[in-house]
N, C-alpha and C positions, 0 to 999 in steps of 0.2 A: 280861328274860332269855328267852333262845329254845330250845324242848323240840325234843327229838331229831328232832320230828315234820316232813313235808316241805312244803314252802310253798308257794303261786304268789303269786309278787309281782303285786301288781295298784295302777295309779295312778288314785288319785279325784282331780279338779279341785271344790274349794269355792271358791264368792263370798266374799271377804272383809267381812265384814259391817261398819255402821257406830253399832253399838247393844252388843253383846258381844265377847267375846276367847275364850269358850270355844262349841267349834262339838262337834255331833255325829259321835259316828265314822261315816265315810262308809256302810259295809255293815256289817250284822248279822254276818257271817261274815268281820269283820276281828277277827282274833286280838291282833295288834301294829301299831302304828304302827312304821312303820321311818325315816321321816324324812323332812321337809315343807321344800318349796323354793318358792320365787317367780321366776317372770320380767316383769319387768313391759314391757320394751319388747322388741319381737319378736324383735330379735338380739342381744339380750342374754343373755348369759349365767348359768344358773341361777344364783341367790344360794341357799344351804341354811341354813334356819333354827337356831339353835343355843339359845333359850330357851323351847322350847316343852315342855310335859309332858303327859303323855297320862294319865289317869285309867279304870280298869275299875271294873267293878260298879256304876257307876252308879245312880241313883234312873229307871226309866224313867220315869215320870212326865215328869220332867224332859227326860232323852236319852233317844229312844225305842230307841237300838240296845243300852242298857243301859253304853256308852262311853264318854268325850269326851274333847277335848285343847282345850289353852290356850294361844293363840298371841297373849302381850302385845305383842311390836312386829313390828311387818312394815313392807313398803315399797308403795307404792304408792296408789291410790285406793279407799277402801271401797265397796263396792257397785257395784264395776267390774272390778278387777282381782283374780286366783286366788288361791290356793291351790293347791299338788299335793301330794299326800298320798300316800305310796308306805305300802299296806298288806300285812300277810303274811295272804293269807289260805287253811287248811287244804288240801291238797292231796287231793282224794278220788277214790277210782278204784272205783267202784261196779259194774263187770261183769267182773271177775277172781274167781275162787274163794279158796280158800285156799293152795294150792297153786302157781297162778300170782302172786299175792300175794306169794308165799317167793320166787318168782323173781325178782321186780321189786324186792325189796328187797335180794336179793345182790347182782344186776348194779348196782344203784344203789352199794352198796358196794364194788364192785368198780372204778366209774369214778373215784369219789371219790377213792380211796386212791390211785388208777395216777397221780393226776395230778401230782403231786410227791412227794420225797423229805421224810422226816420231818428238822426241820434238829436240829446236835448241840447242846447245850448250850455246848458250849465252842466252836464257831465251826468253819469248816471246814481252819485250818491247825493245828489240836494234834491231833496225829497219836496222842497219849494217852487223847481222849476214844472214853471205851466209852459213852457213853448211846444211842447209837445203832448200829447194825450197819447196814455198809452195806448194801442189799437187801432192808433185814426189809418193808419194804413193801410190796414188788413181791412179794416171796410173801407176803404176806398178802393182798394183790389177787388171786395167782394161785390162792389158795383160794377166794376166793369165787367168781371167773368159773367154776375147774372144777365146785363145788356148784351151780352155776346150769345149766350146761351138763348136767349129771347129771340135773337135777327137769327139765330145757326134756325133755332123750330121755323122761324117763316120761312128761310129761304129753301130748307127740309120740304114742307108742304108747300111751295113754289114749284120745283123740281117737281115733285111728284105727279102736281097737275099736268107740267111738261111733256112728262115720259109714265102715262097711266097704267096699270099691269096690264098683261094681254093674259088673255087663257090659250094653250097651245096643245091642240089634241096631239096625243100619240096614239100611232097604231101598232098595238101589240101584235 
């Protein structure tokens, strides 16, 4: 299950080994495995794995990323051909304040929601369903982009107070 939190997908490629079925999770800072695929000849088309399980908290001892996943059948050669492993790993923006932070999570919410209509329960020909209202979306998109647009002008006039223009003679 996957926390509200924002992800960069990132793909590790494993050797298929030919001694175990359980491999270490790729990076320390793989949260979730999202879903492991093979190609084994070049223009072949990915095959995606459907009986594999992925296990946290691990013994490091054992897996040193404290992770692992169990991949019993695959296709191809051990200790020749891949693995791809598409993992979620944490999104982190380390030189934003807190304030710019409030901003990046509006506008995030804001593209989110813009991007489609929330669908109705009852389908879009029963003209009876109220679960949805058409528009509630789009203004609720339009409240975040305006609250975003609000904190981008203060922190605009923040900054400027910061770094004030200077006048810079030249001598012609």
């Amino acid at each position: 299950m996957m926390s509200n939190d924002v992800y960069d997908v990132t793909e590790h490629q494993v050797t298929i080994s030919d001694t175990t079925d359980a491999y270490n999770a790729p990076a320390t800072t793989c949260d979730h495995i999202l879903d492991i695929y093979q190609r084994v000849g070049a223009t072949e088309t990915p095959s995606y794995l459907s009986d594999w399980q992925g296990y946290r908290n691990a013994d490091t001892t054992l897996f040193a990323n404290g992770m692992y996943y169990v991949v019993p059948s695959y296709r191809g050669v051990a200790g020749t051909d891949l693995l791809y492993i598409n993992c979620a790993h944490p999104l982190a923006v380390t030189s934003v304040n807190g304030k710019q932070q409030d901003i990046v999570e509006y506008m995030a919410a804001f593209y989110l929601l813009s991007w489609q209509e929330l669908p109705r329960s009852a389908g879009p020909t029963n003209q009876g369903d109220r679960t949805v209202k058409v528009g509630d979306q789009a203004r609720l998109a339009g409240f975040f982009r305006d609250h975003a647009l609000r904190l981008m002008r203060e922190e605009s006039a923040r900054l400027r107070r910061l770094a004030q223009p200077r006048r810079q003679f030249v001598r012609l």
